[in-house]
VEXMAR-543011 format. One record per residue (C-alpha): residue number from 1; chain; y, x, z. Coordinates in steps of 0.05 Angstrom, whole numbers, plus 5000, padded with zeros to 4 digits. Layout:
<r i="NUM" ch="A" v="Y" u="X" w="Z"/>
...
***
This chain:
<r i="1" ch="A" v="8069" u="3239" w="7783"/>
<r i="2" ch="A" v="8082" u="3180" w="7833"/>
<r i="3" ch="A" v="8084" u="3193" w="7901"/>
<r i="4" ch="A" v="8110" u="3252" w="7949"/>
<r i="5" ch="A" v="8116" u="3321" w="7920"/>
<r i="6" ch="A" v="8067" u="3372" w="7950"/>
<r i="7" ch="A" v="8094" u="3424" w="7978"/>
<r i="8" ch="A" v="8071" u="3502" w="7963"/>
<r i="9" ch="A" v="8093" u="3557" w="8005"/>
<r i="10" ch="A" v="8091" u="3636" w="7985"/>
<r i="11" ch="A" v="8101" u="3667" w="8049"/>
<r i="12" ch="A" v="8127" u="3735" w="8034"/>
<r i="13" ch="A" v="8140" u="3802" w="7974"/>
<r i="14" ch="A" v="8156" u="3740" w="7926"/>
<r i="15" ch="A" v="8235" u="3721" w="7924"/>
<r i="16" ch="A" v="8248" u="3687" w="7865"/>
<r i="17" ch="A" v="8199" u="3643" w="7849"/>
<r i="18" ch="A" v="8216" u="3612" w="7774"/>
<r i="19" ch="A" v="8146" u="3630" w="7749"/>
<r i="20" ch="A" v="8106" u="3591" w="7803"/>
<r i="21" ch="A" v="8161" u="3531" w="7797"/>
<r i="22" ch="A" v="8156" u="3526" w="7730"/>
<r i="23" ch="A" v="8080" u="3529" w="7733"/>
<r i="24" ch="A" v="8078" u="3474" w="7792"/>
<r i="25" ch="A" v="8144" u="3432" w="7765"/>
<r i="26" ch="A" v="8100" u="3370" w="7754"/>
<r i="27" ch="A" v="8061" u="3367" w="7821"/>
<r i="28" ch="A" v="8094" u="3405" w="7876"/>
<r i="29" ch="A" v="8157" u="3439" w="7906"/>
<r i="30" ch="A" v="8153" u="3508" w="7916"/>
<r i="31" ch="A" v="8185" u="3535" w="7986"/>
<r i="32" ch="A" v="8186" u="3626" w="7993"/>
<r i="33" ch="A" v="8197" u="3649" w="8069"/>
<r i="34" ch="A" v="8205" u="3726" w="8060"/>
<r i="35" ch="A" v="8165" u="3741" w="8116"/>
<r i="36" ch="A" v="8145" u="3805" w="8147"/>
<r i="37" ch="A" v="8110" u="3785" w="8200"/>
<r i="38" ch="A" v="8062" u="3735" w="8225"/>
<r i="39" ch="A" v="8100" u="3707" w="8277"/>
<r i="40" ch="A" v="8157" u="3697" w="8226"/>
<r i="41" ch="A" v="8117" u="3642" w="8201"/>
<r i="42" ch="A" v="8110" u="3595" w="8265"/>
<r i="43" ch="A" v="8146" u="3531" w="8246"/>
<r i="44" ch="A" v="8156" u="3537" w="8175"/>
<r i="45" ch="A" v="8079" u="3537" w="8139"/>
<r i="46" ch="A" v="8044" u="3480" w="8178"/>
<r i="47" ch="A" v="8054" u="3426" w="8141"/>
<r i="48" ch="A" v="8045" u="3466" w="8067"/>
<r i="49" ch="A" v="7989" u="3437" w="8014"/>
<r i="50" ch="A" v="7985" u="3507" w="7991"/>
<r i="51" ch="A" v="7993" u="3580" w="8016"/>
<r i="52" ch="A" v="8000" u="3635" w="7968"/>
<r i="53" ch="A" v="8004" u="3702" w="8017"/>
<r i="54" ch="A" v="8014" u="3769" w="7991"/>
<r i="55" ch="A" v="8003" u="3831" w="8030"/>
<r i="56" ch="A" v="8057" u="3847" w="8078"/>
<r i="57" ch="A" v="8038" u="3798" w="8126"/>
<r i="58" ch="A" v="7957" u="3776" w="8155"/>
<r i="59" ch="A" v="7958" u="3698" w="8163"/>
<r i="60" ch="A" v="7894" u="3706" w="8229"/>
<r i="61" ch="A" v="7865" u="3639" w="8266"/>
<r i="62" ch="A" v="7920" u="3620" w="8314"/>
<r i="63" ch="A" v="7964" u="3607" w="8238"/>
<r i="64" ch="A" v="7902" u="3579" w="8210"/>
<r i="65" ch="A" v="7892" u="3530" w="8258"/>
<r i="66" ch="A" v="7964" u="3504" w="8258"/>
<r i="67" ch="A" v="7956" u="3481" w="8184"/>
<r i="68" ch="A" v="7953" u="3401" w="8173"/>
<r i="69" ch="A" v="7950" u="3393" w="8101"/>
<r i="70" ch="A" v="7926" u="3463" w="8065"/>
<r i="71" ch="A" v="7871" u="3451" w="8009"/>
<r i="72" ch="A" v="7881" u="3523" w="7987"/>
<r i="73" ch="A" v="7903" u="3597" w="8006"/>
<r i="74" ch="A" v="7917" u="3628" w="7941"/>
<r i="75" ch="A" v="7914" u="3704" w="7954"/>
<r i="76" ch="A" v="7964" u="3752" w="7914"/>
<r i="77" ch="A" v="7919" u="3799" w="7898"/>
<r i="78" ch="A" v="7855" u="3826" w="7902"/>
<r i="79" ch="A" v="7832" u="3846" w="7968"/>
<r i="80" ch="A" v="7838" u="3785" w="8029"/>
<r i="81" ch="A" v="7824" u="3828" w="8096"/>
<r i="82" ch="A" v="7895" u="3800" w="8110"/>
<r i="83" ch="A" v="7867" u="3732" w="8129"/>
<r i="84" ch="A" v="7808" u="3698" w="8171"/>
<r i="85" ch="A" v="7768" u="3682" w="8116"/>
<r i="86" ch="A" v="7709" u="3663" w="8165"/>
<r i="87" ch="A" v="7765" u="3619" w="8205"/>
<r i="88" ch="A" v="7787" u="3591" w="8144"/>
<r i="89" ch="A" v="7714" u="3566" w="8122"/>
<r i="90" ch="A" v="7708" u="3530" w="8188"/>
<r i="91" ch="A" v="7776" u="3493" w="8171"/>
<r i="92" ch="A" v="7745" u="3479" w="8106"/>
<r i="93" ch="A" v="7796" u="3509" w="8078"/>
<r i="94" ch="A" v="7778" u="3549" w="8007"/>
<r i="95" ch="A" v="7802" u="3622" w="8006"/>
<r i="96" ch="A" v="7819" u="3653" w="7930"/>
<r i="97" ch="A" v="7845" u="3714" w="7904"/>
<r i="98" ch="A" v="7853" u="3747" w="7838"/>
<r i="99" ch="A" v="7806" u="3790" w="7818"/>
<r i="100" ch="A" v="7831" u="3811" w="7752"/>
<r i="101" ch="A" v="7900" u="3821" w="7748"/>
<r i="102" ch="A" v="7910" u="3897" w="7764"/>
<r i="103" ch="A" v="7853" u="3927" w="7738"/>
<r i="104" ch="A" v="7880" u="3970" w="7681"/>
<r i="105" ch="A" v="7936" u="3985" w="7714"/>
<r i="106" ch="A" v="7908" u="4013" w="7788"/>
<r i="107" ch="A" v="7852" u="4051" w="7743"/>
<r i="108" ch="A" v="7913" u="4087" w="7704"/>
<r i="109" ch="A" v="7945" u="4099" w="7774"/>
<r i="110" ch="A" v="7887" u="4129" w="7805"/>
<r i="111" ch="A" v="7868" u="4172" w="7742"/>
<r i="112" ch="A" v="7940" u="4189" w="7736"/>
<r i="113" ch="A" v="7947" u="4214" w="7807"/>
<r i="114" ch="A" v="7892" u="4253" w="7802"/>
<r i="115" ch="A" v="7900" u="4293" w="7745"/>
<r i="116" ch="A" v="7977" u="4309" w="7765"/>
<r i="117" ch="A" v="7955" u="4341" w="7815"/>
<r i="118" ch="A" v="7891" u="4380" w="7783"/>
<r i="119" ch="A" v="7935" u="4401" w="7726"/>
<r i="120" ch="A" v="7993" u="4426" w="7776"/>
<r i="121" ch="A" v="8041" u="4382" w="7753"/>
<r i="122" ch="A" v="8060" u="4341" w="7824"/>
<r i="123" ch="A" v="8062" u="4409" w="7859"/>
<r i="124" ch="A" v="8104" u="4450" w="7811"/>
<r i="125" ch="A" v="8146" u="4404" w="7801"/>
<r i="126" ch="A" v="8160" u="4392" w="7872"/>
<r i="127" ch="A" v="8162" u="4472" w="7886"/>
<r i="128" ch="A" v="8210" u="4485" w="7833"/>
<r i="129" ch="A" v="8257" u="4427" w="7852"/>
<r i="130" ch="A" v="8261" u="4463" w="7922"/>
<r i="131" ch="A" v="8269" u="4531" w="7896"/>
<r i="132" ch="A" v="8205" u="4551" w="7928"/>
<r i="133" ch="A" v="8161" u="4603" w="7898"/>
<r i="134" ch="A" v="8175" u="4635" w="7819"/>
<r i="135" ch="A" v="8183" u="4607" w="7766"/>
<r i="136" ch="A" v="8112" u="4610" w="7743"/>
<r i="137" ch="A" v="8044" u="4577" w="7739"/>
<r i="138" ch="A" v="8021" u="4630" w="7789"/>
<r i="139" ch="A" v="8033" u="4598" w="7853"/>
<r i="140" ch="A" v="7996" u="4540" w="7830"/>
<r i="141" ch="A" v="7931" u="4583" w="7822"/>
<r i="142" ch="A" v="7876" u="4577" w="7813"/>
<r i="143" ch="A" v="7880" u="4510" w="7770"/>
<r i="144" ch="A" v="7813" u="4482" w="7751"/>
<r i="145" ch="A" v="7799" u="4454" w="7682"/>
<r i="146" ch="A" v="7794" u="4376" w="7691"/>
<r i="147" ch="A" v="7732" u="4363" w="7634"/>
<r i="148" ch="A" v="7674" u="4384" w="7659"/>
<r i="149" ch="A" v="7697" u="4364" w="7729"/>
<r i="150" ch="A" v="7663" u="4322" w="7783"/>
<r i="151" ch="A" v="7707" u="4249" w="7787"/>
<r i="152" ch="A" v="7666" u="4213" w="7839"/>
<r i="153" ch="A" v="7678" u="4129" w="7859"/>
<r i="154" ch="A" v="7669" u="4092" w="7918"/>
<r i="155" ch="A" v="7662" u="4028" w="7886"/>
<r i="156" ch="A" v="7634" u="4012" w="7817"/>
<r i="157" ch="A" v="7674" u="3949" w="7818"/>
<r i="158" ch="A" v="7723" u="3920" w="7764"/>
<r i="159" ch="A" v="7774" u="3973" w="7775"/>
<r i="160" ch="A" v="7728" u="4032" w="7803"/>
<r i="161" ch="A" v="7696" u="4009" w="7720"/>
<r i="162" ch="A" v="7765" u="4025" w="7690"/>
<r i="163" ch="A" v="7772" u="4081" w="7723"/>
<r i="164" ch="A" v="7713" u="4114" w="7704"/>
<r i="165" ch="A" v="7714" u="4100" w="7637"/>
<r i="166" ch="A" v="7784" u="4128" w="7633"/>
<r i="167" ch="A" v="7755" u="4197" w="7676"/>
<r i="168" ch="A" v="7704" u="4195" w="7626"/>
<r i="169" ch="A" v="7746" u="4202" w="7564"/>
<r i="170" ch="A" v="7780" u="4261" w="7600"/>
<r i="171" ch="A" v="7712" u="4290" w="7594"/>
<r i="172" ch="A" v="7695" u="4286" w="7668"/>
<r i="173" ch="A" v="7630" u="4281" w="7703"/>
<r i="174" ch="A" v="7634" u="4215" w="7727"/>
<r i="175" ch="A" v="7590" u="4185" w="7778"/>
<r i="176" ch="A" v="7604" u="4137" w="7827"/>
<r i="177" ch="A" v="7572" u="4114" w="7902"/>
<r i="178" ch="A" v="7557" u="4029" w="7906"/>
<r i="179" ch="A" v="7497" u="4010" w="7945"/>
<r i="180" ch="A" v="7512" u="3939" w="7921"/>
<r i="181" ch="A" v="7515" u="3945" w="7851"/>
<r i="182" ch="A" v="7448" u="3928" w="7816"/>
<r i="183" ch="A" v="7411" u="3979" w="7774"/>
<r i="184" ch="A" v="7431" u="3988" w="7706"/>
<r i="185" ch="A" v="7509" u="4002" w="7710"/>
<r i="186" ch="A" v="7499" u="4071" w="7699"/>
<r i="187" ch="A" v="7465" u="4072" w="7641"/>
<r i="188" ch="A" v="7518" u="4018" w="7600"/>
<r i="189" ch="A" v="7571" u="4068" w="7624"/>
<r i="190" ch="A" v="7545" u="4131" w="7614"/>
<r i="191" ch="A" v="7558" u="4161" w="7680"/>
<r i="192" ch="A" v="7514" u="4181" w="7738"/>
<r i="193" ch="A" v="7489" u="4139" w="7804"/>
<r i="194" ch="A" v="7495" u="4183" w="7868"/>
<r i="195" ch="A" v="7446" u="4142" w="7926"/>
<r i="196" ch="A" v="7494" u="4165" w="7987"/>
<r i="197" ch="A" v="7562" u="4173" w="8010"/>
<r i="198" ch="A" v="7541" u="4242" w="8037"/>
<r i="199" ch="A" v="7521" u="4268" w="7963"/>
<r i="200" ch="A" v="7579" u="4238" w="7940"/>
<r i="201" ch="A" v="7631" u="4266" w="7974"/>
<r i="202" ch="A" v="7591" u="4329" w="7972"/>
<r i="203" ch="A" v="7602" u="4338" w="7892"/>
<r i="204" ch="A" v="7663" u="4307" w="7891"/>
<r i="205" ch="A" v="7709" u="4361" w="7858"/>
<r i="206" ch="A" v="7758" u="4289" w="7846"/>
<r i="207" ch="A" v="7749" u="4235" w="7905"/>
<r i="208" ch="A" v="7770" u="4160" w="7885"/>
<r i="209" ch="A" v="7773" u="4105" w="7923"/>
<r i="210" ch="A" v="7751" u="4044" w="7899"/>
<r i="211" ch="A" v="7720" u="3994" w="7942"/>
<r i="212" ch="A" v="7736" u="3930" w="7986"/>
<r i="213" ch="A" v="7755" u="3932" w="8061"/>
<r i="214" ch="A" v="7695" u="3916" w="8106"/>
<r i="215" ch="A" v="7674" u="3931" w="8180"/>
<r i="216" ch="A" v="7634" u="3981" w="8139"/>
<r i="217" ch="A" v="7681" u="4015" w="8107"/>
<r i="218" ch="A" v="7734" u="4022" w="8157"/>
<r i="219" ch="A" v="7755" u="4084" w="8149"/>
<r i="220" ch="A" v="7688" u="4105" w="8122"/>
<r i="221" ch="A" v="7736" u="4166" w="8096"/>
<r i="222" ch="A" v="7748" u="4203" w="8159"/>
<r i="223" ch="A" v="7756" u="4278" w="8176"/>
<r i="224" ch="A" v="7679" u="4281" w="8184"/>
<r i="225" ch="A" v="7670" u="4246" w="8118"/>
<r i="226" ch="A" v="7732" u="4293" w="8088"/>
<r i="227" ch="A" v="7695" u="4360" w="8112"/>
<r i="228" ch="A" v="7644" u="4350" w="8066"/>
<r i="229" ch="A" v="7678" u="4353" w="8004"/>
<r i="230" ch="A" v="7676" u="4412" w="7964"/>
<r i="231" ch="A" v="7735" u="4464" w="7985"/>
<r i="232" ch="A" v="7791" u="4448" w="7944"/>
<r i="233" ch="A" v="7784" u="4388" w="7925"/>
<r i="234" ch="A" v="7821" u="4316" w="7916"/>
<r i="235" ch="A" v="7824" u="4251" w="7952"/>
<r i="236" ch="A" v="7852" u="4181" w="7921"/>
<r i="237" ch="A" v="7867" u="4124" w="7948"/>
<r i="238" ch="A" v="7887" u="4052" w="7913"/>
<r i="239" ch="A" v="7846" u="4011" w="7938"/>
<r i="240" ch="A" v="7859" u="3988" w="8021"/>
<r i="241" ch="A" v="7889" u="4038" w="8058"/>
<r i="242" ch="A" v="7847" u="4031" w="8132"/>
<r i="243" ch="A" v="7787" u="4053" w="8086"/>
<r i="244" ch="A" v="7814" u="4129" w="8097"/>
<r i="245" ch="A" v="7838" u="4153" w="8164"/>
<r i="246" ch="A" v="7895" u="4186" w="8130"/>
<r i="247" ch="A" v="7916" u="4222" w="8191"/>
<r i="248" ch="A" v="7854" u="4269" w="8174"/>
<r i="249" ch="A" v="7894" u="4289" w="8109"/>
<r i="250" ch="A" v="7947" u="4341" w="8134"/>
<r i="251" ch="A" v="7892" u="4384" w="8174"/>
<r i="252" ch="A" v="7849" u="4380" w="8113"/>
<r i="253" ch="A" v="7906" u="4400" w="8064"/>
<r i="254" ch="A" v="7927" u="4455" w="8102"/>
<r i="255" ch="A" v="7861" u="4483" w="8117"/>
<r i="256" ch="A" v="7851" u="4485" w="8042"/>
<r i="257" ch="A" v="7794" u="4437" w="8035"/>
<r i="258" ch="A" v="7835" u="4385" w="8003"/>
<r i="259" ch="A" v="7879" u="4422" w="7953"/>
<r i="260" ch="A" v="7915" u="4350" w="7939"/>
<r i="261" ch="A" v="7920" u="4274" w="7962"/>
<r i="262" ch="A" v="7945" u="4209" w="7930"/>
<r i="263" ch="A" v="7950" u="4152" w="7977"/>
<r i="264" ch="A" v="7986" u="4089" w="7951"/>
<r i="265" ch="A" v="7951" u="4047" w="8006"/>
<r i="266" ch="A" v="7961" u="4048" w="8080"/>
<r i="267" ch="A" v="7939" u="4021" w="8148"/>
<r i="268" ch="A" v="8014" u="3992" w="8146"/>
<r i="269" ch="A" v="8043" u="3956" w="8094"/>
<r i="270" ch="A" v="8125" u="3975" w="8117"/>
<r i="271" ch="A" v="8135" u="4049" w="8132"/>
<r i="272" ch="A" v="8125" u="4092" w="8203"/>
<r i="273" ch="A" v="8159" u="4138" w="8206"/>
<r i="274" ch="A" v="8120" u="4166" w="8264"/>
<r i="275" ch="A" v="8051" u="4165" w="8216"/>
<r i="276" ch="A" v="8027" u="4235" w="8216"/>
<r i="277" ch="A" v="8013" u="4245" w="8146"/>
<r i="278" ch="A" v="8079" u="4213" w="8134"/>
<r i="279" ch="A" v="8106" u="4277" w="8176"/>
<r i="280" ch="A" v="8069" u="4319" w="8147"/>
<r i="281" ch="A" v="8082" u="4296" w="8075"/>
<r i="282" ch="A" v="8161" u="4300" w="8094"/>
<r i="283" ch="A" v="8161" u="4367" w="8124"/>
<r i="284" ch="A" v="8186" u="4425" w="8080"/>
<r i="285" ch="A" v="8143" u="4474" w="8129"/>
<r i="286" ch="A" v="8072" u="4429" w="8116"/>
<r i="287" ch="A" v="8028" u="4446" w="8056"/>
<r i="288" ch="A" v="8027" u="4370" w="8045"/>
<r i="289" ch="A" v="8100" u="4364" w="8033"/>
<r i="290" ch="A" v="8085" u="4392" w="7964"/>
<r i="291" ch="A" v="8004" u="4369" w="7953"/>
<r i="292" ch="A" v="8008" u="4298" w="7981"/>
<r i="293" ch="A" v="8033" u="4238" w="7934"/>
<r i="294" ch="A" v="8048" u="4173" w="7970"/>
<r i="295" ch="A" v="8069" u="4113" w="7933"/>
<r i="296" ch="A" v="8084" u="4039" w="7962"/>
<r i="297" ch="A" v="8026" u="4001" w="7945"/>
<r i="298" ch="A" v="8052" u="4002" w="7868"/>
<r i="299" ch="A" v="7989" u="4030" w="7835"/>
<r i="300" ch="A" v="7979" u="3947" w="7817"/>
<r i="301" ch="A" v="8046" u="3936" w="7795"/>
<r i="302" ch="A" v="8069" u="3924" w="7725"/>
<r i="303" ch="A" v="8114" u="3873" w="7698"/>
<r i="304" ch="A" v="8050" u="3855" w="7659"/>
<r i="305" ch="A" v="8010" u="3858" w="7718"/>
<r i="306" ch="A" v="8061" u="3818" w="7767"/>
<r i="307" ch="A" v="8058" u="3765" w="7717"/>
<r i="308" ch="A" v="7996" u="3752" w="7711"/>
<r i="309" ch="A" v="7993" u="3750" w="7788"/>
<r i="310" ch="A" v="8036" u="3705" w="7802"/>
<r i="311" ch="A" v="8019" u="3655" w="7739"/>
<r i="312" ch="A" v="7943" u="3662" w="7768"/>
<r i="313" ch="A" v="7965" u="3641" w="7841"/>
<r i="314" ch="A" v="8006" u="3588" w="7820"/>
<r i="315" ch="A" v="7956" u="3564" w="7773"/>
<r i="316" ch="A" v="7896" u="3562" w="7836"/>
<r i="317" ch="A" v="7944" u="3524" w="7876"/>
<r i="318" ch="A" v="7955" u="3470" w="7818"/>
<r i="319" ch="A" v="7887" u="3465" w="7805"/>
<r i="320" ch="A" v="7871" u="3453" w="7880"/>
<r i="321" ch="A" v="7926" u="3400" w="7893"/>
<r i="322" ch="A" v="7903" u="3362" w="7827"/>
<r i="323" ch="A" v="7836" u="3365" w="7860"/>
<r i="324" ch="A" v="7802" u="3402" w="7804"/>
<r i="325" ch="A" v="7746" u="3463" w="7817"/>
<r i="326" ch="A" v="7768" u="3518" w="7842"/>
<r i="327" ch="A" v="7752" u="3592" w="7808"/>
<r i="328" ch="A" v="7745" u="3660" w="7855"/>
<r i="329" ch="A" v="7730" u="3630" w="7917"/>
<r i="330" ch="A" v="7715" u="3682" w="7982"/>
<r i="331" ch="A" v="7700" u="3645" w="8041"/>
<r i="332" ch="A" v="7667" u="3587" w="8013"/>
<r i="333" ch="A" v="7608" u="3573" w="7949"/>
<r i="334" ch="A" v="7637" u="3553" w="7889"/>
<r i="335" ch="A" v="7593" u="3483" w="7890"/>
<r i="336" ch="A" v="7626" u="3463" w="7963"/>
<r i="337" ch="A" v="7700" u="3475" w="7932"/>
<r i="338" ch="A" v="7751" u="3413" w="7917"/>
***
């Protein structure tokens, strides 16, 4: 191509980026800050053509409005509650993310945290390890069987799909809570429609998490929304972690009416130390040190799964600097895009 080089910038999680250079060789140079923060930012993105932003850092108006030359943010992922998607419109700039590239693998995570824990298996094997109780199934008791089973989704979207269809060949009786998906779901899946959150979580022998973050459903998954689960029972989270108050988790494990949680999302993206389920899940003393799984945001990640990320972010950002239409917009219709 004549002319200058544009110039992409992935501002943080991404280190090495061969993938997107080789993607981009022919039409821009490819710049990765390693940010953690927002502020890190200042003086080093304003001039980029395009922004690919993963999730350890928001990029909010006063970043937004700095930009000269962006045509396109190119999300790393699914969810984009991490940027001003409304600010962004105004800018005219387009807003994507991939949809796609997780699914399987979040679905297995989710499914896979859950029945580790129904089956015992997370909490043995952390018992035994610290010599804690015999060496026997009995302090695990009473274990339910998982078919037969109540697995209930917040969130009938691409991944909430996968994931009940991989409950439902465990044999469980799936249903799932989505006042925005359109009749007929239920029936092509074989699994049951619950019309409110409060009859959800009220069945829900397995709780999974599987919708977007919204004002509404900011931690729509609170201590209230916790008490109404059957006693016993399990909460999972891969979705966005400020859609549970987690800090409602240690009560509600020790009380018994969670028996087990599996958060791999959180409010924060780098550790606190000071978080109190992140106390409670380190303390020896706390029923959560052996029923609560925490992960770091991984459920998404495969080498499979990175790949495809990356190739997809790289490949909105070429398509946008070439001027070509752009696929999975948020914040703008897909007519009004370059």
């Amino acid at each position: 191509m004549s002319g200058p080089r544009s110039d992409v910038v992935i501002t943080d999680f991404i280190s090495n980026p061969n993938l997107e250079r080789e993607i981009l060789r022919d039409v821009a140079d490819v710049r990765v800050l390693n940010a953690t923060r927002e502020d890190e930012l200042a003086g080093r993105i304003e001039t980029a053509d395009a922004i690919i932003p993963y999730h350890y850092i928001v990029i909010s108006a006063p970043t937004l409005n700095r930009l000269r030359n962006c045509k396109v943010i190119a999300r790393g992922g699914v969810g984009f509650d991490n940027v001003d998607v409304a600010r962004a419109r105004e800018l005219g700039i387009p807003v994507c993310n991939v949809p796609d590239y997780g699914t399987e693998d979040v679905a297995d995570s989710a499914v896979g945290m859950a029945v580790s824990m129904i089956r015992g298996v997370a909490f043995l094997n952390s018992r035994l390890r610290a010599s804690r109780g015999p060496w026997s199934p009995s302090q695990a008791a009473p274990l339910q069987r998982i078919r037969g089973s109540v697995f209930a989704i917040i969130g009938l979207g691409r991944i909430g799909t996968a994931a009940a269809l991989r409950a439902k060949a465990l044999g469980m009786d799936v249903c799932f809570y989505d006042p925005y998906k359109p009749d007929g779901y239920a029936k092509a899946l074989g699994i049951r429609r619950v019309e409110s959150l409060e009859e959800t979580l009220g069945q829900a022998f397995t709780l999974s998490v599987h919708c977007p973050l919204t004002d509404e459903t900011r931690h729509m998954i609170d201590a209230e929304a916790v008490a109404l689960m059957p006693e016993g029972s399990y909460l999972v989270n891969t979705a966005r972690g400020a859609i549970v108050d987690t800090s409602a988790i240690p009560d509600a494990v020790a009380s018994g009416r969670l028996a087990g949680a599996g958060i791999d999302v959180f409010e924060w993206e780098q550790l606190k130390e000071d978080d109190p389920l992140v106390v409670a899940w380190r303390d020896p003393g706390h029923p959560a040190h052996h029923r609560v799984l925490l992960t770091p945001h991984s459920a998404f990640y495969s080498e499979q799964s990175l790949m495809d990320l990356r190739a997809s972010t790289a490949e909105t950002c070429r398509r946008a600097l070439l001027g070509q239409p752009l696929r999975n917009i948020v914040n703008l219709p897909a007519t009004t895009g370059p």
